[in-house]
C-alpha positions as CSV (number, residue, x, y, z in Angstrom):
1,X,5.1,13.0,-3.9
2,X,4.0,9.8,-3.3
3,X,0.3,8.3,-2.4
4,X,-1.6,5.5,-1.3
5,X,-4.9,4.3,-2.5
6,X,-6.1,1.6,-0.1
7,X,-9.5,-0.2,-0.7
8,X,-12.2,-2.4,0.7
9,X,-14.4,-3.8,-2.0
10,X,-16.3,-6.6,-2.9
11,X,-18.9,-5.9,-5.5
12,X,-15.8,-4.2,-7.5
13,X,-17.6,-0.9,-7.5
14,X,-15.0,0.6,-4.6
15,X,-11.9,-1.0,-7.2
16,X,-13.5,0.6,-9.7
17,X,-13.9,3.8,-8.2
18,X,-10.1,3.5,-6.7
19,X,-8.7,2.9,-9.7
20,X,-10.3,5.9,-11.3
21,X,-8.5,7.9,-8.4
22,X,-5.5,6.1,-8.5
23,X,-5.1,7.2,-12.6
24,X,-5.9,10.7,-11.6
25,X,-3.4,11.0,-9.2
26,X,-0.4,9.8,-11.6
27,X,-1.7,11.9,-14.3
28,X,-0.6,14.5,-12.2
29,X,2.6,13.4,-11.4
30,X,2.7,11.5,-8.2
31,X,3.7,8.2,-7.5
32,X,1.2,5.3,-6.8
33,X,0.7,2.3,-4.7
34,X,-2.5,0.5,-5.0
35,X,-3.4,-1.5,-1.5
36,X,-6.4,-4.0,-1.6
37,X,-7.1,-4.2,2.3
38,X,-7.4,-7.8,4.0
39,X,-5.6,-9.1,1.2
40,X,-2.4,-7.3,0.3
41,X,0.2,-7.3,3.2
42,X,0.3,-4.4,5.9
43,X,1.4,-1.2,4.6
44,X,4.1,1.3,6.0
45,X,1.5,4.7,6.4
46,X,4.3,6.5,7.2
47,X,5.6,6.0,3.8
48,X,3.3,8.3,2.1
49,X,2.8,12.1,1.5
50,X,-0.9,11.2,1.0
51,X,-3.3,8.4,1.8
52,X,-6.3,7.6,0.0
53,X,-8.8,5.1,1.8
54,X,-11.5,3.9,-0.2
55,X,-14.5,1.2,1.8
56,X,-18.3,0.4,1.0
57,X,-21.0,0.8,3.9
58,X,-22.2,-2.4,5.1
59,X,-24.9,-3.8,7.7
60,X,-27.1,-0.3,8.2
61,X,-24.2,2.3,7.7
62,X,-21.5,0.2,9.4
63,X,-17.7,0.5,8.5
64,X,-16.8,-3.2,7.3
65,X,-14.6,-5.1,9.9
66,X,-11.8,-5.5,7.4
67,X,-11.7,-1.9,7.1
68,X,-11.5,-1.4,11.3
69,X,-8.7,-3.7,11.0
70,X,-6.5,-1.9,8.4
71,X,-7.5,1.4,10.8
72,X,-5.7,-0.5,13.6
73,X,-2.9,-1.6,11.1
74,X,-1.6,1.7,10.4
75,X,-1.6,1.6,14.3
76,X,-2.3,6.3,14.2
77,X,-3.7,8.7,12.4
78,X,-1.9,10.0,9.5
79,X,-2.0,13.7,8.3
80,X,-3.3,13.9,4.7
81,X,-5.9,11.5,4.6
82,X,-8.8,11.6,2.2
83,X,-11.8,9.2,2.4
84,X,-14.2,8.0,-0.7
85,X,-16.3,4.8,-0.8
86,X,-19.3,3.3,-2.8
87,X,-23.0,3.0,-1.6
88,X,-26.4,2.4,-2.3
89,X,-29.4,4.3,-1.3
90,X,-31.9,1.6,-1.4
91,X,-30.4,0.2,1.7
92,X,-30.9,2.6,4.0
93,X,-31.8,5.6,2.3
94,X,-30.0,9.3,2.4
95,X,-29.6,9.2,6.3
96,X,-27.4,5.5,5.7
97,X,-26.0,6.4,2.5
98,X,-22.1,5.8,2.7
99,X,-21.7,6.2,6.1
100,X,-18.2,4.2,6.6
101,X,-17.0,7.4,4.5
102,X,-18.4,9.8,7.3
103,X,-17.4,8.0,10.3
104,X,-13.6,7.8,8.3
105,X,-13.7,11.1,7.1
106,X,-14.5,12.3,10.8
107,X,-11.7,9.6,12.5
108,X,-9.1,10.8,10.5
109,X,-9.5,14.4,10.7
110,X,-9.8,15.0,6.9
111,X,-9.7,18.4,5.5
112,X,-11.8,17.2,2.5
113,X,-15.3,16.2,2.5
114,X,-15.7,12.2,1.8
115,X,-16.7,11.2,-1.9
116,X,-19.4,9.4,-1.8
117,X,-20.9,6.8,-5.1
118,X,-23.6,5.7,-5.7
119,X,-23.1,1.8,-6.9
120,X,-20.7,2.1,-9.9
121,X,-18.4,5.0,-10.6
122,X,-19.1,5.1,-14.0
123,X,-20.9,7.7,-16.4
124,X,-22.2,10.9,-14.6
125,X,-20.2,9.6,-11.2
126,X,-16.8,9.7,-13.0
127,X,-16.8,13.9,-13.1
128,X,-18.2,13.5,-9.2
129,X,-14.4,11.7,-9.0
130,X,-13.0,14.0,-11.0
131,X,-14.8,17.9,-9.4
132,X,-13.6,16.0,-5.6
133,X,-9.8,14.9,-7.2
134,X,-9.9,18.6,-8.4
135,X,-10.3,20.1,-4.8
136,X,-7.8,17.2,-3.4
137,X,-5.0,17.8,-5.9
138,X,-5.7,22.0,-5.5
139,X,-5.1,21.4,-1.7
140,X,-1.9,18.8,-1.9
141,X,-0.2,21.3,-4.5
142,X,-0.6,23.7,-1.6
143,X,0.4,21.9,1.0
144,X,3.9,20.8,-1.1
């Protein structure tokens, strides 16, 4: 099977964070290419078995424009999406928190729930990646 992690970032918490996902999925024996969106050039979506879009939240629980652009790059919506992305609830609070993920999660049609960070993926937040790659992986092995 083959996947593609594709990511907004630029504090490096939403790298970080797709990197961690991007490990988890070869450890378990799919093949992985690692897109960082508005820099790396367009991508063939219809080359993949899964897609992995991560973004940050920006402006009061806006999706970044770089991120609407690489929506309209893929040009439809692809089957076998799943959504994660890196926050901050001091900007907003709970009702703000993450929101690109939401309003991702609910264009694409996702059959899992959007994973949702708070700043950096690391300590406690890294089995949050792990408990929501554990329901992704236990769906995709079902689907295949």
């Amino acid at each position: 099977m083959r996947a593609l992690v594709a990511y907004l970032s630029y504090s490096g918490n939403t790298m970080e964070t797709a990197e961690i996902i991007s490990q988890r999925l070869k450890d378990d024996g799919m093949q992985v290419d690692m897109h960082r969106i508005g820099i790396d050039y367009p991508i063939d979506a219809s080359s993949y078995d899964y897609i992995f879009i991560g973004t940050f939240t920006w402006d009061q629980g806006s999706t970044p424009d770089e991120m609407k652009d690489f929506v309209l790059e893929v040009g439809y919506k692809p089957d076998n999406v799943a959504v994660f992305g890196t926050g901050d609830t001091q900007f907003g609070g709970d009702d703000l928190f993450c929101r690109a993920v939401d309003k991702l999660a609910t264009f694409y049609h996702s059959k899992w729930d959007g994973l949702k960070i708070e700043q950096s993926p690391r300590g406690y937040q890294e089995i949050r990646i792990d408990q929501w790659m554990e329901g992704v992986l236990q769906d995709v092995k079902s689907f295949a």
